[in-house]
C-alpha positions in Angstrom: -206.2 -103.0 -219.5 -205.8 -100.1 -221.9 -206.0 -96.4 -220.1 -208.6 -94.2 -220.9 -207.5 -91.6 -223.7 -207.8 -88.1 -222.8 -210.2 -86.0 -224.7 -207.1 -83.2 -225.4 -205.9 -86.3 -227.4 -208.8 -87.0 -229.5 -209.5 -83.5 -230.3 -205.5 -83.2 -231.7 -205.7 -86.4 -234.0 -209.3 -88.1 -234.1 -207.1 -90.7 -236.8 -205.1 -91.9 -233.7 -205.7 -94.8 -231.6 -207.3 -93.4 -228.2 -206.8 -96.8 -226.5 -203.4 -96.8 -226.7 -202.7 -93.3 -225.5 -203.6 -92.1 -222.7 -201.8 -88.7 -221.3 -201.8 -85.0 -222.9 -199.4 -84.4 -225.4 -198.8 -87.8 -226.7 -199.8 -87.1 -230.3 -198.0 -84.7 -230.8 -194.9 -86.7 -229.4 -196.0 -89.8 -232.2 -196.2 -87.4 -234.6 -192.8 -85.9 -234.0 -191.5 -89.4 -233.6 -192.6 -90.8 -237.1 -191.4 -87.4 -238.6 -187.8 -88.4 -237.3 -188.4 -91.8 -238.7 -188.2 -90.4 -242.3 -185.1 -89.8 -243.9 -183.9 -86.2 -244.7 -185.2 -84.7 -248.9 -182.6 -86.1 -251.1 -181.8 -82.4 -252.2 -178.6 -81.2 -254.2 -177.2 -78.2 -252.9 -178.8 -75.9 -255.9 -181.8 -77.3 -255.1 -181.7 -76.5 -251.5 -180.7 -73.0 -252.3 -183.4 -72.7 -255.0 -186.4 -74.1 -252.1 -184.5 -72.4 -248.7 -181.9 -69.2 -249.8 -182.8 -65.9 -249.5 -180.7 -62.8 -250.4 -180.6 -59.9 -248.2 -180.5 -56.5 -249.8 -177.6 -55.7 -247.6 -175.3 -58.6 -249.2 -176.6 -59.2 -252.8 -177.4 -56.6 -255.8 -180.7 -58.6 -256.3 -182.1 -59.6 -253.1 -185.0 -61.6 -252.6 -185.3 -65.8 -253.6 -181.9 -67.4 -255.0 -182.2 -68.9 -258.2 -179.8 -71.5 -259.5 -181.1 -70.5 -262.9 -180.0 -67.1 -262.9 -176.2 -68.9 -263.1 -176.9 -71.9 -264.7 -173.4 -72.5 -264.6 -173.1 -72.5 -260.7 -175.3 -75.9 -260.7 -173.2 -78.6 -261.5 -170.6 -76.9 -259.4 -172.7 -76.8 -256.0 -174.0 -80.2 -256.9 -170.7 -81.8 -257.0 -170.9 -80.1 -253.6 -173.6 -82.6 -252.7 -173.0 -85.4 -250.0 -174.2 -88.0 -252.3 -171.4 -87.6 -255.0 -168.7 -89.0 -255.0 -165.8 -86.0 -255.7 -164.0 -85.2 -252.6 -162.3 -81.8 -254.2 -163.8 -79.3 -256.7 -161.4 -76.6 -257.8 -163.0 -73.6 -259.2 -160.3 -70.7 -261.0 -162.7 -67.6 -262.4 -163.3 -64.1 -262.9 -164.5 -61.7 -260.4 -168.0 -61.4 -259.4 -169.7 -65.0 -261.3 -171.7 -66.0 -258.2 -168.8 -68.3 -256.9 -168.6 -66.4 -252.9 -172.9 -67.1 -252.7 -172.5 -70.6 -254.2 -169.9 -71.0 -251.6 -172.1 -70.0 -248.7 -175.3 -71.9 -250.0 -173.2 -74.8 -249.8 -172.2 -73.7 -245.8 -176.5 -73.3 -245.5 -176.9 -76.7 -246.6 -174.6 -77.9 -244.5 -175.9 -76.8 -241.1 -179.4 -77.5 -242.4 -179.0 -80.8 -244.6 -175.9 -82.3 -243.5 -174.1 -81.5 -240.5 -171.0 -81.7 -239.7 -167.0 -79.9 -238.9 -166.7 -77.0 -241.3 -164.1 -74.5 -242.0 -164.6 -71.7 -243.9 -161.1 -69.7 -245.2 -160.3 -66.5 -245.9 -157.3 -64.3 -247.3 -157.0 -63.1 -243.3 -158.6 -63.2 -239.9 -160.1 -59.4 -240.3 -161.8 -60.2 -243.8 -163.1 -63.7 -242.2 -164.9 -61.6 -239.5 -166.0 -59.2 -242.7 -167.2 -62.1 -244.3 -169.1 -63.4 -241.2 -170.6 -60.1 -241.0 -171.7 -59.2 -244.2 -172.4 -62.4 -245.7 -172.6 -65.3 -242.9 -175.2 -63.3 -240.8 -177.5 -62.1 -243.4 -177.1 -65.9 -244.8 -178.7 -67.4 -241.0 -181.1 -64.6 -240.3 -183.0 -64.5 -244.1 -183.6 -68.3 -243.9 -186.0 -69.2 -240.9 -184.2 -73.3 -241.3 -181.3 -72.0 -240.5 -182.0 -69.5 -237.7 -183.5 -72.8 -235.9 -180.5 -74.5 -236.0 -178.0 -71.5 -235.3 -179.3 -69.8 -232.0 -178.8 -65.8 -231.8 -175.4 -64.6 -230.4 -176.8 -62.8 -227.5 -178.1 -66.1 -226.1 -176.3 -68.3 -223.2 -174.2 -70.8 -224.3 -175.6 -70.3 -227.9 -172.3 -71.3 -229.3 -172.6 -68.4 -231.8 -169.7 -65.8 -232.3 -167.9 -63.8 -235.1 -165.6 -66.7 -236.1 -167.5 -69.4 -234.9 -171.3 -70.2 -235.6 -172.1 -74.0 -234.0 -175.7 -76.5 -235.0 -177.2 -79.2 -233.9 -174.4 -82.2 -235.0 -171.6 -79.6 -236.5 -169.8 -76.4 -236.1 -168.7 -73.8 -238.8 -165.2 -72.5 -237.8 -164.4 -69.3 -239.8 -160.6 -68.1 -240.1 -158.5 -66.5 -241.8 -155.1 -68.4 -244.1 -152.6 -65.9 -242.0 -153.8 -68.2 -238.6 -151.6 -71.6 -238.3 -153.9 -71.6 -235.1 -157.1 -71.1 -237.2 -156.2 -73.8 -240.0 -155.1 -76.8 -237.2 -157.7 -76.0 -234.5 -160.3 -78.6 -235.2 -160.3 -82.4 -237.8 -163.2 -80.6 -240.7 -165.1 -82.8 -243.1 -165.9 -80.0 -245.6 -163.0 -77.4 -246.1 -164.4 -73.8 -248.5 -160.9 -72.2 -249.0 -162.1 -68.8 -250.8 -159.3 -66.7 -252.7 -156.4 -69.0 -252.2 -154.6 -66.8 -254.3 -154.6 -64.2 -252.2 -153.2 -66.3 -248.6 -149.8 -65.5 -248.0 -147.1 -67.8 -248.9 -146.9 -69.4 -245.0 -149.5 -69.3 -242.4 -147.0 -67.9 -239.2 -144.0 -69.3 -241.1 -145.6 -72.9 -240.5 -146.7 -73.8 -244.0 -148.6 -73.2 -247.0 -152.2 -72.6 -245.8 -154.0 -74.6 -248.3 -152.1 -77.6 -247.6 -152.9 -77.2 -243.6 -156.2 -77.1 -243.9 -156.6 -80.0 -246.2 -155.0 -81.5 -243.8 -157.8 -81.1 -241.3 -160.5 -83.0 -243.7 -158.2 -86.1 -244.5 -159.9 -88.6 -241.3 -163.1 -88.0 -243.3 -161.7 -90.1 -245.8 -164.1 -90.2 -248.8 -166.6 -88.2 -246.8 -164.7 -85.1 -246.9 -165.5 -82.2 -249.4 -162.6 -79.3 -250.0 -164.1 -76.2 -252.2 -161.1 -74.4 -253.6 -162.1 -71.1 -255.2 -159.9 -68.2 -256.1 -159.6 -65.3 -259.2 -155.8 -66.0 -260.3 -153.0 -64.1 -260.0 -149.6 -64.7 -261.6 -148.9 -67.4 -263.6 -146.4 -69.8 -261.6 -147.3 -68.7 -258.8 -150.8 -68.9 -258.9 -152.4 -71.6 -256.3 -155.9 -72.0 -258.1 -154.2 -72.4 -261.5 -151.6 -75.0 -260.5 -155.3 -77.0 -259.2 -156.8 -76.1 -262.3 -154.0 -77.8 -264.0 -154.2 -80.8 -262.2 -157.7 -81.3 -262.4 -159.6 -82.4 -265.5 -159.8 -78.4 -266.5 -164.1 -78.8 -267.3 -165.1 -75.5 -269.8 -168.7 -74.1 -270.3 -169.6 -75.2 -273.4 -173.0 -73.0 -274.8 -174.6 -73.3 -278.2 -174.4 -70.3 -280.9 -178.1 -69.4 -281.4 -177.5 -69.5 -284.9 -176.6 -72.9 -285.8 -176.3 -74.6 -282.5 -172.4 -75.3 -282.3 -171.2 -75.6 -278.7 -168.6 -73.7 -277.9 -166.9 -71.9 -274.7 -165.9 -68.4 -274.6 -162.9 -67.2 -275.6 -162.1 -63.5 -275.1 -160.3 -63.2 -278.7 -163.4 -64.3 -280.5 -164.9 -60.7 -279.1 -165.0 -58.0 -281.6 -165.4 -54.4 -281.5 -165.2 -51.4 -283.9 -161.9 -49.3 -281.8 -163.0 -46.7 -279.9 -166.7 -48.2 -280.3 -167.2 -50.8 -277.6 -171.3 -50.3 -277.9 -170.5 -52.1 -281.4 -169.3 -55.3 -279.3 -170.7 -58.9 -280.4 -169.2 -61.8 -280.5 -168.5 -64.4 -283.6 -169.6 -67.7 -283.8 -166.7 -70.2 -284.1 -169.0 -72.6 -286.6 -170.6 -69.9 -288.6 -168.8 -67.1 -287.9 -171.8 -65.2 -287.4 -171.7 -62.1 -284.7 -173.9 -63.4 -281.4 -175.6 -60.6 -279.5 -175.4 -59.8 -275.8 -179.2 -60.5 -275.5 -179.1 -64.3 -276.4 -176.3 -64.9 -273.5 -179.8 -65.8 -271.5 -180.7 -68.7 -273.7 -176.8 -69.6 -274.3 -176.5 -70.2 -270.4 -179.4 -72.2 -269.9 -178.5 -74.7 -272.2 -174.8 -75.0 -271.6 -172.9 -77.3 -270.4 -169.8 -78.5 -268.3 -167.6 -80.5 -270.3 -164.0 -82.4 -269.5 -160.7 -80.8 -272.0 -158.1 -82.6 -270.0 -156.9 -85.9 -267.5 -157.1 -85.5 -264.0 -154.2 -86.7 -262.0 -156.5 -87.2 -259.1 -159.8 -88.7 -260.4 -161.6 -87.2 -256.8 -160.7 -83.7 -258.3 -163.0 -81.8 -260.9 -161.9 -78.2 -261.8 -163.7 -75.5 -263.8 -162.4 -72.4 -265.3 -165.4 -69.6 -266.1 -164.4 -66.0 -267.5 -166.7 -63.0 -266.8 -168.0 -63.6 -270.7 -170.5 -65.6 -269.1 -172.0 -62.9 -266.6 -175.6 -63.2 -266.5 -177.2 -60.1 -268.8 -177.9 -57.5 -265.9 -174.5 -57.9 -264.6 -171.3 -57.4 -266.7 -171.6 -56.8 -270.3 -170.0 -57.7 -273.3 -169.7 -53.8 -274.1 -168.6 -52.9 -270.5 -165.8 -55.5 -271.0 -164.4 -54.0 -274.6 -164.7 -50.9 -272.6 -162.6 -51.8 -269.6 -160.1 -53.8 -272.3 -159.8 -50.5 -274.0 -158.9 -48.5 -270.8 -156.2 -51.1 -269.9 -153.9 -50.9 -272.9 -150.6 -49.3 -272.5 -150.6 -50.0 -268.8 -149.0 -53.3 -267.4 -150.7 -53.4 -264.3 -154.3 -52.0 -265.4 -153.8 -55.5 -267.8 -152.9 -57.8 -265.3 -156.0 -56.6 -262.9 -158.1 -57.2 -266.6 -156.8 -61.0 -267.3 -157.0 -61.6 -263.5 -160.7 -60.5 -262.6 -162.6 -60.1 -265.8 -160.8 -63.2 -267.7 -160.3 -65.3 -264.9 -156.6 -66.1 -266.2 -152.7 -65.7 -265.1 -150.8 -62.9 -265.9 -147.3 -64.0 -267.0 -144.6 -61.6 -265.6 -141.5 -61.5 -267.9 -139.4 -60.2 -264.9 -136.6 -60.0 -267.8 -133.7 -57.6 -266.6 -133.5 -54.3 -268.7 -130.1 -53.7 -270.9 -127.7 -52.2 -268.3 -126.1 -50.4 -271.2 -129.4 -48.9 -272.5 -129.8 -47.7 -268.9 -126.5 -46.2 -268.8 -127.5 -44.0 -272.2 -130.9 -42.9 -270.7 -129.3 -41.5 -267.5 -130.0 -37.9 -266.8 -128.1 -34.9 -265.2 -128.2 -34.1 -262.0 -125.9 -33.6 -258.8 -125.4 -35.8 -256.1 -127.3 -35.5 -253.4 -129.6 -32.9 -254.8 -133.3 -33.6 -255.6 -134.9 -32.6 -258.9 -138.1 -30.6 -258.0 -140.8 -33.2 -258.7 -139.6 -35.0 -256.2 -141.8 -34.3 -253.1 -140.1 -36.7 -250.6 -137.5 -38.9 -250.0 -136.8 -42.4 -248.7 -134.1 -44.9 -248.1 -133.2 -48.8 -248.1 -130.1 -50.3 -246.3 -128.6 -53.1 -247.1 -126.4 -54.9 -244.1 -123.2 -56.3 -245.6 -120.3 -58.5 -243.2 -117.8 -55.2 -243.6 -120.2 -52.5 -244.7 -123.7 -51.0 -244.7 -125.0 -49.6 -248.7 -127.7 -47.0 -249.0 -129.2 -45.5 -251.1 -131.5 -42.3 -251.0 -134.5 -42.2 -253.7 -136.7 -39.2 -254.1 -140.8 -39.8 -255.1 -143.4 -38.0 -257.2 -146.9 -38.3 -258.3 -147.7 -41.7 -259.8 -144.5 -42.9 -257.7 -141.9 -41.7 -260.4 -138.7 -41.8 -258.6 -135.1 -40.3 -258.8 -132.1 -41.5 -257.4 -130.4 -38.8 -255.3 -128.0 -40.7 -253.3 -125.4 -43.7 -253.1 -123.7 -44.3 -249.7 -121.4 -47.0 -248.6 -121.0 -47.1 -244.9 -117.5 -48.9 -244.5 -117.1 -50.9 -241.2 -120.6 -53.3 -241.1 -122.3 -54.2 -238.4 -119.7 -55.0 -235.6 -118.4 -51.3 -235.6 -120.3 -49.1 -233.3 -118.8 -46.0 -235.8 -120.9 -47.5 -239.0 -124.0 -47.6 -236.7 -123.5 -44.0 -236.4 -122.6 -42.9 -239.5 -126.7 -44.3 -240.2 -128.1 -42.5 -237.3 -126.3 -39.6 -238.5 -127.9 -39.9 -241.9 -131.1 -40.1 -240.4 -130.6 -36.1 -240.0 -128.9 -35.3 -242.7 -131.1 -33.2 -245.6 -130.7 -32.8 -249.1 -131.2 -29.8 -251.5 -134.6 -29.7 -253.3 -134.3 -28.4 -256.7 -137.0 -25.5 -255.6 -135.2 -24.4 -253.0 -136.1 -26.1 -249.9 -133.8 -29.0 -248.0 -135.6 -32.7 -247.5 -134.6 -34.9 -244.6 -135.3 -38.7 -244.8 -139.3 -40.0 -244.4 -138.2 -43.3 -244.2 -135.4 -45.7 -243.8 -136.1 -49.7 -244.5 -133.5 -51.8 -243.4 -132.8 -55.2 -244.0 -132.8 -57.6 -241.3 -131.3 -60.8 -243.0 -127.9 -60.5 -241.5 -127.6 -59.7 -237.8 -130.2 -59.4 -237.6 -130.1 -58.6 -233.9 -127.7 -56.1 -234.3 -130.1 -54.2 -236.9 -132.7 -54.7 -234.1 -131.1 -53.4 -231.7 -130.2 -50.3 -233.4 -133.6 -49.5 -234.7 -134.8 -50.0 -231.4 -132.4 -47.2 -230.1 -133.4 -44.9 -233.0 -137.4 -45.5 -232.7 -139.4 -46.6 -235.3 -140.9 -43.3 -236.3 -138.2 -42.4 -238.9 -136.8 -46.5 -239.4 -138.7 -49.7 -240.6 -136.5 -52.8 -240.5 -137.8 -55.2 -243.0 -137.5 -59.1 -244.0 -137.9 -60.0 -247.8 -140.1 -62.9 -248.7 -140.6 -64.6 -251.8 -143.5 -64.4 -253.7 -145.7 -62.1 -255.4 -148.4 -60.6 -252.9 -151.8 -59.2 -254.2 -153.4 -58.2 -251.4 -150.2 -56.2 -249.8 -146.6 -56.6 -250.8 -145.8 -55.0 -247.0 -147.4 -56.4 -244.3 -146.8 -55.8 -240.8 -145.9 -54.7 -238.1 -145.1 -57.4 -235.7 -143.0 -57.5 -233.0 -140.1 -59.1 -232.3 -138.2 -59.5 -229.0 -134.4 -60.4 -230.0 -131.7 -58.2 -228.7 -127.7 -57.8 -229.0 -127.5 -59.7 -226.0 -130.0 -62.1 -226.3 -132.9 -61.0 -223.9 -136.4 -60.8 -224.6 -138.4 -57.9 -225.1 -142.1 -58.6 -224.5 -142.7 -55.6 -227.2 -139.6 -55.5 -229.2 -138.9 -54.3 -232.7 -141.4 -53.6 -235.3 -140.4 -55.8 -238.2 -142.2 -55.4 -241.6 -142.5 -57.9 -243.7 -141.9 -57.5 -247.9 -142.9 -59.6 -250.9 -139.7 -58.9 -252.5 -140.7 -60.1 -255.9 -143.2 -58.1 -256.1 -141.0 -54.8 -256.1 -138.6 -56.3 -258.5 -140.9 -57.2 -260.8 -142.6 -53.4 -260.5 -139.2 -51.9 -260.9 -138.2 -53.9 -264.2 -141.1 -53.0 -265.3 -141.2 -49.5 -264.4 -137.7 -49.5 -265.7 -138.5 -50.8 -269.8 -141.0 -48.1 -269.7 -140.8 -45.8 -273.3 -140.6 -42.2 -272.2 -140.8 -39.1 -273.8 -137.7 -38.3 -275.8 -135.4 -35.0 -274.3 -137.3 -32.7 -276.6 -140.5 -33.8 -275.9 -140.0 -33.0 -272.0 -138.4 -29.8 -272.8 -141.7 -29.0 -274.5 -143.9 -30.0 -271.4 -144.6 -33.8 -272.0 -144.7 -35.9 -268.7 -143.2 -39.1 -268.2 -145.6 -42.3 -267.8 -146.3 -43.0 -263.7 -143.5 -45.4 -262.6 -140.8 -43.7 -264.7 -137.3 -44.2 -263.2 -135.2 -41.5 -263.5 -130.8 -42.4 -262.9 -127.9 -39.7 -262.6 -125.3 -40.0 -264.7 -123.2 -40.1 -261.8 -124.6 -43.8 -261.5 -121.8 -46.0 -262.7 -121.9 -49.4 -264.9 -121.0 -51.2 -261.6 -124.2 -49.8 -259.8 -126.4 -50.5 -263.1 -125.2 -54.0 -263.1 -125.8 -53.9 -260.0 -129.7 -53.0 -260.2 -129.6 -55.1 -263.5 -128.3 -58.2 -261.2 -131.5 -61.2 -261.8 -134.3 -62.1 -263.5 -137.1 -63.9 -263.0 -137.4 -67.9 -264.5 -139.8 -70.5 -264.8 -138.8 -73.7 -262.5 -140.5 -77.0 -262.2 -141.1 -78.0 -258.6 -140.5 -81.9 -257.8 -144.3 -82.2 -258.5 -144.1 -80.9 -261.8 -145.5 -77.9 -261.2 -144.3 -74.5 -262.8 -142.7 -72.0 -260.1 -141.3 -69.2 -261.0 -138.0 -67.7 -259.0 -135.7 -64.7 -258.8 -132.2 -65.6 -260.2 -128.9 -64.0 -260.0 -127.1 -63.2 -263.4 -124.2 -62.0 -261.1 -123.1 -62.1 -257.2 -123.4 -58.3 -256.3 -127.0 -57.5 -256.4 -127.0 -54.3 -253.5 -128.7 -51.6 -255.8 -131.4 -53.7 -256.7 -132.4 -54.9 -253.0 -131.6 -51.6 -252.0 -134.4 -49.8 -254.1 -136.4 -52.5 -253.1 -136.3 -51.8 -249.5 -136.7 -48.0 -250.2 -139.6 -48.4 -252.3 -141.0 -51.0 -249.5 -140.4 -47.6 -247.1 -142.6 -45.5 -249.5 -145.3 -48.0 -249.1 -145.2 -48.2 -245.4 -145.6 -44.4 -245.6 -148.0 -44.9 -247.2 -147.4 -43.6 -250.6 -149.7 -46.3 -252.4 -152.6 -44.6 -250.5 -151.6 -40.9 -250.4 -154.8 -39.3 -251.1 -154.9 -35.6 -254.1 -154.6 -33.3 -251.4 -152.1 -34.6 -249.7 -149.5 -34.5 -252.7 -151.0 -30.9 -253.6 -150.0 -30.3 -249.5 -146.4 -31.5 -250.5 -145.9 -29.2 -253.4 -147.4 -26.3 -251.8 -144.7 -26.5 -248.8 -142.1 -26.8 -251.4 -143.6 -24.2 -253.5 -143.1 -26.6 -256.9 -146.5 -26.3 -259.4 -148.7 -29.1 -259.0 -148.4 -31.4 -262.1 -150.8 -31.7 -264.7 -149.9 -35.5 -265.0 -151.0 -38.6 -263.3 -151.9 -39.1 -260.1 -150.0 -41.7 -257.4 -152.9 -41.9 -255.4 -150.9 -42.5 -251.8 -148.8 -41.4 -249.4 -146.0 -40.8 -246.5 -145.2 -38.0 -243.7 -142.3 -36.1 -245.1 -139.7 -33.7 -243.2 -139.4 -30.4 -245.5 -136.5 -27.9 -244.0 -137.1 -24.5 -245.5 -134.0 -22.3 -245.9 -134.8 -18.7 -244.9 -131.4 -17.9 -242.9 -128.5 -19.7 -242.0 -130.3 -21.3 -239.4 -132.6 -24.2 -240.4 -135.4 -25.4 -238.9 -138.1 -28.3 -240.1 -141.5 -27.8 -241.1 -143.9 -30.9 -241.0 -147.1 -31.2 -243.3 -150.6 -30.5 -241.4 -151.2 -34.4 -241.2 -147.9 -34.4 -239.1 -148.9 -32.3 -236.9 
């Protein structure tokens, strides 16, 4: 016998059969059961974001509904994305600020909402992962009403939901950062979004490249998996997202000229400007040769196209390259890029940040070693062991030899010019108590300021390669106010060529130290590179200066005390181009000759300015430094950072130290 349907039941769904059911609720339970029964939309992930993303205003310059077809170009590219094709890697080099970061998360919305499953999301390091999750993860979940089903509010029990770590019904999204071995191996991960691989350091706590150990959590997925590798390029060589890019089969933008239809992609030399005019910007044609103005970009991007210039060596792979040429009108211009092109010249690194972030390309550092002989005839004249007056503090780098210890003492100035003031060799090494106190003695020592004043020593990096525990141990008895002992890296950091500190616990005599020395770590290429560089710079000629004219920031003054041995010395590599077993261009510091002290030397002192923060000194805290030395300020550039400085003012026989306010 059927039971008698309840009357709640025929007033929900008169189409249902009352015979059959016969208790409250059970319509609403057939009707959630046959909604289960159908599969999920067959959506792409840019038409996902285009139905279900919304913009916050307190993450995106144009909040409100996403729009795929505001960036054409980001379509294919999420698409590939898509569970139901078939590339398993997709490799994206480009210019700053293109859409690739929002793409990126749309892809981590359709995830929890579409297709669930183990996700890890990487950053440059842990603190800008929990930045990201902030600004960008958050607002991502609560504009989007899908999404805040599936991902339950922090402040609930058990919800499952924290900074790093945001978990849905049949998946979890594990944010880290590329400095975390932990991070990258905690959990197998189907899709992998590595964001700025450029910017990970070289080794994730010295247990590998970062990249390769989070691949390395999708590879049980098989053809399943999906690895988004996204990144604005760095140096060329070095550059992670390039050496993808290279592999890959290198896909362009190809758009039509609204003249005679030719397809073409962007290149930054067919961009013209009257000099000194960049509102006269356009760009030419490459089939007519007829200028293309900014306003038909619009049209241009909607019917463009991705297409293949190269051979994958993995046919999963697909790579595109996209230069800010193809920002969306609203965003960055073509006159706003002649512009910023214009404000680069004549400065290396202004240049490299231009090819980097607005051209999405390499920047090829020569790294060639200057003419130890032209050096020689540029040196300057000046005692030993005094500093010239626009020198506002000093530092120091020590390098630990078997039978001695070499320093040398290098004054700074605005816009980090430098001048060498001192050359010490500390005979004995690190087995002799004596040479160990011949450094802390230095420590105390001053030098004569060419104003008038004496200057003691900011900060003294050491180098930690060789015994390392001995150089501990001695910085440890010190303190770590006045000393920074250091270990030089390879590689070329963007983010920070000093990082650090982090404790170490060896000792002399082997115990542990739960908080032990503070050892900083230093991207020595980067330095050497700077200092080459900094080095070829043209200067003014004698004349000139006599009559007032400044050198360039960076300018590297030498005594003529300096000897050919020292210059050769400082002269001692150069930087090369090597292919890796893969194929792959690497490029590496190489020694022209064995004794190479003055050039790490200057390398650790200039790592001690940075850790004093010299990089980041803000104006009034160089104007504080010249006013205690009682030097004018200079009219010329700016350093922009900063470092505590000891300033002993003679005004009798007796001395005494007088610290900056910030000291204090």
């Amino acid at each position: 016998m059927s039971a008698p349907s309840s009357t709640a039941s025929r007033r929900s769904d008169p189409g249902l059969d009352n015979d059959v059911i016969g208790f409250d609720g059970a319509a609403a339970l057939i009707r959630a059961w046959s909604r289960g029964l159908r599969p999920d939309p067959d959506l792409t992930v840019s038409s996902w974001a285009d139905l279900h993303r919304k913009l916050a205003s307190r993450a995106s310059a144009e909040p409100g509904q996403y729009r795929t077809a505001r960036t054409p170009y980001m379509r294919e590219i999420m698409d590939r994305l898509s569970p139901g094709d078939p590339t398993q890697r997709i490799v994206f080099m480009k210019a700053a600020q293109v859409g690739a970061t929002e793409a990126g998360n749309n892809w981590i919305g359709f995830v929890i909402h579409q297709a669930p499953g183990p996700m890890l999301a990487v950053q440059p390091t842990v603190e800008l992962a929990k930045r990201n999750s902030r600004q960008r993860i958050d607002p991502l979940i609560d504009e989007s009403p899908d999404l805040r089903e599936r991902v339950k509010p922090a402040r609930s029990r058990d919800a499952g939901n924290t900074m790093l770590s945001k978990e849905f019904a049949g998946g979890i999204l594990i944010m880290t950062g590329a400095n975390s071995a932990v991070g990258l191996r905690s959990t197998p991960a189907r899709y992998i979004f590595l964001d700025e691989v450029d910017a990970y350091p070289a080794s994730a706590d010295e247990e590998g490249d970062p990249v390769t150990l989070a691949e390395a959590r999708s590879l049980t997925f098989a053809h399943r998996r999906k690895v988004f590798l996204v990144s604005t390029p760095t140096i060329r060589g070095l550059s992670r997202i390039e050496r993808e890019f290279e592999a890959s089969d290198q896909r362009r933008y190809f758009v039509p000229c609204p003249h005679c239809g030719a397809m073409q992609w962007l290149k930054f030399e067919r961009l013209l400007w009257e000099k000194g005019r960049p509102e006269t910007t356009e760009y030419i044609c490459e089939g007519c040769d007829q200028p293309i103005a900014e306003h038909h970009k619009t049209r241009m991007l909607e019917r463009g196209e991705w297409r293949v210039t190269a051979t994958a060596t993995d046919p999963t792979t697909v790579g595109y390259h996209l230069s800010a040429l193809y920002s969306p009108v609203g965003w960055l211009s073509w006159q706003r890029i002649a512009r910023a092109h214009e404000a680069a010249r004549g400065s290396d690194e202004a240049m490299r940040a231009f090819r980097n972030t607005i051209l999405g390309e390499t920047w090829m550092e020569t790294g060639e070693a200057p003419d130890w002989q032209r050096l020689a005839d540029r040196r300057e004249a000046w005692a030993p062991g005094t500093v010239p007056e626009r020198g506002l503090f000093l530092t120091a780098g020590a390098d630990v030899q078997k039978d001695r210890i070499e320093v040398d003492v290098w004054a700074w100035g605005r816009g980090l010019e430098s001048w060498l003031v001192d050359h010490l060799v500390l005979e004995g090494g690190p087995g002799d108590p004596a040479c160990w106190q011949q450094l802390t003695d230095l420590l105390g020592r001053t030098w004569a300021h060419g104003a008038g004043q004496h200057l003691t020593i900011a900060r003294l990096a050491i180098d930690t390669g060789y015994e390392t525990s001995a150089v501990y141990a001695w910085s440890r008895q010190v303190g770590f106010a006045q000393v920074a002992p250091v270990k030089g890296v390879e590689g070329f950091t963007r983010t920070s060529p000093v990082t650090g500190p982090t404790y170490v616990d060896a000792t002399v005599a082997g115990k542990r130290l739960r908080r032990g020395a503070r050892l900083w770590t230093v991207a020595t290429s980067t330095f050497k590179a700077e200092t080459y560089r900094f080095l070829r710079q043209d200067r003014p000629t004698k004349e000139e200066q006599a009559a007032g004219a400044l050198c360039p920031p960076g300018t590297i003054h030498l005594p003529d005390w300096a000897d050919g041995e020292w210059l050769k010395q400082l002269t001692a590599e150069q930087l090369v181009t090597v292919r890796t077993k893969r194929g792959f261009a690497r490029l590496e510091w190489q020694k022209l000759r064995e004794r190479n002290e003055a050039l790490d030397t200057r390398v650790y002192a200039r790592a001690a300015a940075w850790i004093a923060g010299a990089d980041r000194w803000p104006e009034a805290r160089w104007a504080d430094l010249e006013a205690q030395l009682g030097v004018a300020k200079q009219d010329g550039p700016e350093a922009g950072p900063g470092t505590p400085v000891h300033v002993e003012r003679r005004t009798s026989p007796r001395r005494r130290t007088v610290r900056s306010n910030y000291m204090r």
